[in-house]
LUMLUM-220372 format. One record per residue: residue in one letter; x, y, z negated of N, C-alpha, C in turn; residue number from 1. Coordinates in steps of 0.05 Angstrom, whole numbers, always signed. Layout:
% LUMLUM-220372
+----+--------+--------+--------+--------+--------+--------+--------+--------+--------+-----+
| aa |    n_x |    n_y |    n_z |   ca_x |   ca_y |   ca_z |    c_x |    c_y |    c_z |   i |
+----+--------+--------+--------+--------+--------+--------+--------+--------+--------+-----+
|  A |      X |      Y |      Z |      X |      Y |      Z |      X |      Y |      Z | NUM |
...
+----+--------+--------+--------+--------+--------+--------+--------+--------+--------+-----+
//
This chain:
% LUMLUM-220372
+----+--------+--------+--------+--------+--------+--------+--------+--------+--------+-----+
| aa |    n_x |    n_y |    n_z |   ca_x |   ca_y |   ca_z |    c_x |    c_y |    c_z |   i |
+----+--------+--------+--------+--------+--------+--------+--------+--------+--------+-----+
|  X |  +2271 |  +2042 |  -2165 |  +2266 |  +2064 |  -2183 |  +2247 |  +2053 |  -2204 |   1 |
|  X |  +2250 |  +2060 |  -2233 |  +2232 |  +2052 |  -2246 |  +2218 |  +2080 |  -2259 |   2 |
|  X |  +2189 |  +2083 |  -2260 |  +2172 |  +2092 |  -2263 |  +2166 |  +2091 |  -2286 |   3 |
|  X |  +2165 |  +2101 |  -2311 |  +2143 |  +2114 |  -2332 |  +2111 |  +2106 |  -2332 |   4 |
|  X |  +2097 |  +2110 |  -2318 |  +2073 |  +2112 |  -2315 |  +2063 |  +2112 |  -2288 |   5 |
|  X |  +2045 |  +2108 |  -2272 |  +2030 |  +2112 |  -2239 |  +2018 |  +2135 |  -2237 |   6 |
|  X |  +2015 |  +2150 |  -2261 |  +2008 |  +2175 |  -2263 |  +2015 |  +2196 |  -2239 |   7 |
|  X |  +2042 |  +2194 |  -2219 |  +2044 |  +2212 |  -2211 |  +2048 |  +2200 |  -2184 |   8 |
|  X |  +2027 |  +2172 |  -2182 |  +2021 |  +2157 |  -2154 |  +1999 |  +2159 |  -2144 |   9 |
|  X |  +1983 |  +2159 |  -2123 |  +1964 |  +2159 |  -2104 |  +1952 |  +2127 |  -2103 |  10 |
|  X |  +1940 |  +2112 |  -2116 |  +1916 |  +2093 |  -2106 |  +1912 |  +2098 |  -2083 |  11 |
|  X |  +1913 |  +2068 |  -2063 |  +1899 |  +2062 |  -2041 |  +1901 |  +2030 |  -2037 |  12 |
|  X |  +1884 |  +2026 |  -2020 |  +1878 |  +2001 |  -2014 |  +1903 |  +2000 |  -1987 |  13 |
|  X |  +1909 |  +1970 |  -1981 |  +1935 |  +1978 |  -1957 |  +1922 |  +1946 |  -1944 |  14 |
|  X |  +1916 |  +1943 |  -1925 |  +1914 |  +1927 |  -1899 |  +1932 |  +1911 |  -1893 |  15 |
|  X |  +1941 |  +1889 |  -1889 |  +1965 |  +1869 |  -1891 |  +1962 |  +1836 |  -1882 |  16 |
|  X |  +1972 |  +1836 |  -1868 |  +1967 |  +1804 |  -1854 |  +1946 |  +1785 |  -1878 |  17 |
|  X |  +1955 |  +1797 |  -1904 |  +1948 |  +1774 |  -1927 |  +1917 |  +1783 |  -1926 |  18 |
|  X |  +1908 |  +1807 |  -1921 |  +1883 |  +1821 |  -1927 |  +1887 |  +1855 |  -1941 |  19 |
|  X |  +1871 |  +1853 |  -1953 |  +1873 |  +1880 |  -1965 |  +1879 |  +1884 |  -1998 |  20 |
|  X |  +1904 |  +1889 |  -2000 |  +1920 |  +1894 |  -2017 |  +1921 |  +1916 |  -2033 |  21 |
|  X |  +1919 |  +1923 |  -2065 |  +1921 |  +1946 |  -2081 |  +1944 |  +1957 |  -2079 |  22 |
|  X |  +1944 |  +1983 |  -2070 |  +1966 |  +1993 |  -2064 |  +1972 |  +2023 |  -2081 |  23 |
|  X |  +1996 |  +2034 |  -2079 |  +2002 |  +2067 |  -2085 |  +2022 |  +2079 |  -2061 |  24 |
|  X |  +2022 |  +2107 |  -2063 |  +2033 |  +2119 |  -2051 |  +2054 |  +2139 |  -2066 |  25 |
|  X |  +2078 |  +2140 |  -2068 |  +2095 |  +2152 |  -2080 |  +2125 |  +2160 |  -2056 |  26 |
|  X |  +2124 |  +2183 |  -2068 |  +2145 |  +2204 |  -2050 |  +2142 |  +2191 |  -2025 |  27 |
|  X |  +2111 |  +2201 |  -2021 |  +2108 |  +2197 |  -1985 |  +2110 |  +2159 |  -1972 |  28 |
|  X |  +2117 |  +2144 |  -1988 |  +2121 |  +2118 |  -1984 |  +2103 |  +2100 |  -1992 |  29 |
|  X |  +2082 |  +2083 |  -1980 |  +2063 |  +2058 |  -1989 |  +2077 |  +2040 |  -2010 |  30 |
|  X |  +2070 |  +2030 |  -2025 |  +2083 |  +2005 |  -2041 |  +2058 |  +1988 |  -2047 |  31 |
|  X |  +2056 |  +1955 |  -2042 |  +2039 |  +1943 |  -2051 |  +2046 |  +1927 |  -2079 |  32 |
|  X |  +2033 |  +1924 |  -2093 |  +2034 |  +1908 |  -2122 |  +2052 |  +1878 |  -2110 |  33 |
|  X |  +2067 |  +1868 |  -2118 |  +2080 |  +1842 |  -2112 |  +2087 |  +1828 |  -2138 |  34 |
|  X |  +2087 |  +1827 |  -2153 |  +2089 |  +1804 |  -2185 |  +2092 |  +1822 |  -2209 |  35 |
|  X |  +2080 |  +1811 |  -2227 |  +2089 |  +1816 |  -2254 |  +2103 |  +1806 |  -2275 |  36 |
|  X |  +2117 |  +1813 |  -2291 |  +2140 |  +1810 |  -2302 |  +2133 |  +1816 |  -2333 |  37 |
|  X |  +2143 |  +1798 |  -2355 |  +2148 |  +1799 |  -2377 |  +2160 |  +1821 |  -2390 |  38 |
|  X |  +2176 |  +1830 |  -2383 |  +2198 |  +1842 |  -2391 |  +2212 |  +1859 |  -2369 |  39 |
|  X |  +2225 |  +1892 |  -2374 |  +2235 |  +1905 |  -2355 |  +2252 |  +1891 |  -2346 |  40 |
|  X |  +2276 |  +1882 |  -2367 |  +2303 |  +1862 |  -2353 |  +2298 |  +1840 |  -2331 |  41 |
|  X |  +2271 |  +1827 |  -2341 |  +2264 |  +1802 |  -2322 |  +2258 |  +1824 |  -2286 |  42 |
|  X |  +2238 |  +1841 |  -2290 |  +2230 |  +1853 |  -2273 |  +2256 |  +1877 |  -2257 |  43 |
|  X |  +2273 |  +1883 |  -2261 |  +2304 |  +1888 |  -2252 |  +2322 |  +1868 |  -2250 |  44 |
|  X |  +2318 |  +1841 |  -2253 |  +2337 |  +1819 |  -2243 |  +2324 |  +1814 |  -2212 |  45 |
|  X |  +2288 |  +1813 |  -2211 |  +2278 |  +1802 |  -2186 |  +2285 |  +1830 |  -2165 |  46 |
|  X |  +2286 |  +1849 |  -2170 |  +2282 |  +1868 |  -2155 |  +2311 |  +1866 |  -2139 |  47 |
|  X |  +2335 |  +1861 |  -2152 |  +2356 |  +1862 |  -2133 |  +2360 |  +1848 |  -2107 |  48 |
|  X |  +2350 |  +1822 |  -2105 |  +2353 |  +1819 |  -2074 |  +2340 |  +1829 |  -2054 |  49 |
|  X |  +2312 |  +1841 |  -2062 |  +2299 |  +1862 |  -2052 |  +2318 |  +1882 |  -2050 |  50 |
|  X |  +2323 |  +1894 |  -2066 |  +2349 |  +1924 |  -2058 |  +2368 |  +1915 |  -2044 |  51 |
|  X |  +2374 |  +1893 |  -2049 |  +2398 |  +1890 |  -2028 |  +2397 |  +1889 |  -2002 |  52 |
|  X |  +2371 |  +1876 |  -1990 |  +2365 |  +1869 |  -1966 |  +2353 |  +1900 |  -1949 |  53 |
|  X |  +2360 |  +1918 |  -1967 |  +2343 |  +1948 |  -1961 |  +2316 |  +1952 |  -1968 |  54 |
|  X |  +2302 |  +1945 |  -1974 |  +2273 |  +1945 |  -1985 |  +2267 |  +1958 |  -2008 |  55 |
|  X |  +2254 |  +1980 |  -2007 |  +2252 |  +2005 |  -2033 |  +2237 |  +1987 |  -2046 |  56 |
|  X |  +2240 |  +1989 |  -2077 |  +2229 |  +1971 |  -2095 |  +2216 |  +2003 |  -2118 |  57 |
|  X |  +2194 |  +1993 |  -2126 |  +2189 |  +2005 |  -2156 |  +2178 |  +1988 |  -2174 |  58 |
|  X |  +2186 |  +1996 |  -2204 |  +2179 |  +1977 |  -2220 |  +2156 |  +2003 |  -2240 |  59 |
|  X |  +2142 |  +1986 |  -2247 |  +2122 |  +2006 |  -2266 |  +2106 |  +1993 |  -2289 |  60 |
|  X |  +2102 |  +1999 |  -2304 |  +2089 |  +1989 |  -2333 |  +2059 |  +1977 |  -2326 |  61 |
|  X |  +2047 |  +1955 |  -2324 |  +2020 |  +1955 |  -2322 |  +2023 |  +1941 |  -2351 |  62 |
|  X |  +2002 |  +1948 |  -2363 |  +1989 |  +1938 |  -2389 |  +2017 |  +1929 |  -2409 |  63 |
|  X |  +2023 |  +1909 |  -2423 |  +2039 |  +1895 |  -2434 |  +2063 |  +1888 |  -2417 |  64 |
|  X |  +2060 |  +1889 |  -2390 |  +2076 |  +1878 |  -2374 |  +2087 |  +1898 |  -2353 |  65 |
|  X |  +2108 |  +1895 |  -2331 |  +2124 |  +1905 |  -2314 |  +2115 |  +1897 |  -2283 |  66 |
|  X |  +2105 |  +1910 |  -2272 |  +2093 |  +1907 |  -2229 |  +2118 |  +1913 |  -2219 |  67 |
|  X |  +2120 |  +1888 |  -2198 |  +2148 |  +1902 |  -2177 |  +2123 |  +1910 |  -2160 |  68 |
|  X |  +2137 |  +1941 |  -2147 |  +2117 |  +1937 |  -2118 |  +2136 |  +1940 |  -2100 |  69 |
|  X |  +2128 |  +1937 |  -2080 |  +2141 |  +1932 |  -2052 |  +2134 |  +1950 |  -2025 |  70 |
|  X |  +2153 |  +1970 |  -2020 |  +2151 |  +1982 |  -1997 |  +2138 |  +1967 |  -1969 |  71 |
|  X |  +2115 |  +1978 |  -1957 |  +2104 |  +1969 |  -1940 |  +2110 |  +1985 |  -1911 |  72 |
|  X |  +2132 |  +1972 |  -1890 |  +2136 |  +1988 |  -1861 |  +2108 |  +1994 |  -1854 |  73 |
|  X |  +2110 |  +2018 |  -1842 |  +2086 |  +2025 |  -1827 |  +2060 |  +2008 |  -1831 |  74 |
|  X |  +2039 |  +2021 |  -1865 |  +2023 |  +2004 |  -1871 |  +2001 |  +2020 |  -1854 |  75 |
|  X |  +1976 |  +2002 |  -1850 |  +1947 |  +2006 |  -1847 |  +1934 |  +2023 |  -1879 |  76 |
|  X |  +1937 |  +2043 |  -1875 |  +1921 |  +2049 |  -1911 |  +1879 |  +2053 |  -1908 |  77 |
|  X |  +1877 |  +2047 |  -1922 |  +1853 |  +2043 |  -1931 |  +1845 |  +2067 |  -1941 |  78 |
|  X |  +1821 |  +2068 |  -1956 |  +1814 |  +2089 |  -1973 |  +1830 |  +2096 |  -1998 |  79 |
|  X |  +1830 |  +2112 |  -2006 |  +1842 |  +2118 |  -2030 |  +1829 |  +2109 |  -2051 |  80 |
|  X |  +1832 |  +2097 |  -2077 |  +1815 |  +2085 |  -2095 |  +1823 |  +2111 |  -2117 |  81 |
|  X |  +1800 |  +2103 |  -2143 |  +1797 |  +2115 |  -2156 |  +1829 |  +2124 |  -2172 |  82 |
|  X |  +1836 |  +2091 |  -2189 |  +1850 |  +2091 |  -2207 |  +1860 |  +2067 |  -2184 |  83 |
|  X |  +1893 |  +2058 |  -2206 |  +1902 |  +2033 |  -2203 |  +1899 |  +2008 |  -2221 |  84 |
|  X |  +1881 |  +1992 |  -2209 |  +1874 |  +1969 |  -2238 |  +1902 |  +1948 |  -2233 |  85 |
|  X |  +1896 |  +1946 |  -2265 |  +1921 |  +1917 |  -2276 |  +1906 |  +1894 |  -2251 |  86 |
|  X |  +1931 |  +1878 |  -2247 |  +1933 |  +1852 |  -2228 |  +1916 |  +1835 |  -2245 |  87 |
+----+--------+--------+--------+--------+--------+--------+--------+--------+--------+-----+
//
């Protein structure tokens, strides 16, 4: 799904083998930040083997550039943060 704005996402921090990861919460689902992208097209070419493999993907506008995030199974969530900062 591509997103407009995070405006209508939930900030949180999410717990993850790697550490503690910036995260959002949208329609009830965790997503952690996973790369940024030049361009929407560039950022909708990476996202398909993610969709394919079943893995809810969202793409969203940070600054100049495009965030894939990545659905997290059953995350550890953290606190909720204020805002979501650029990567």
């Amino acid at each position: 799904m591509i997103l407009t704005s995070l405006n209508e996402t939930r900030a949180i921090e999410v717990k993850t083998s790697s550490g503690i990861e910036r995260g959002i919460v949208f329609l009830e689902k965790a997503f952690v930040a996973d790369k940024l992208y030049n361009t929407l097209d560039a950022a909708i070419v990476a996202s398909r083997k993610a969709l394919d493999s079943g893995v809810a993907i969202l793409i969203a506008p940070d600054g100049e550039q495009f965030c894939l995030w990545v659905s997290v199974k059953s995350p550890r969530i953290g606190k909720t943060v204020q805002s979501v900062k650029s990567a």
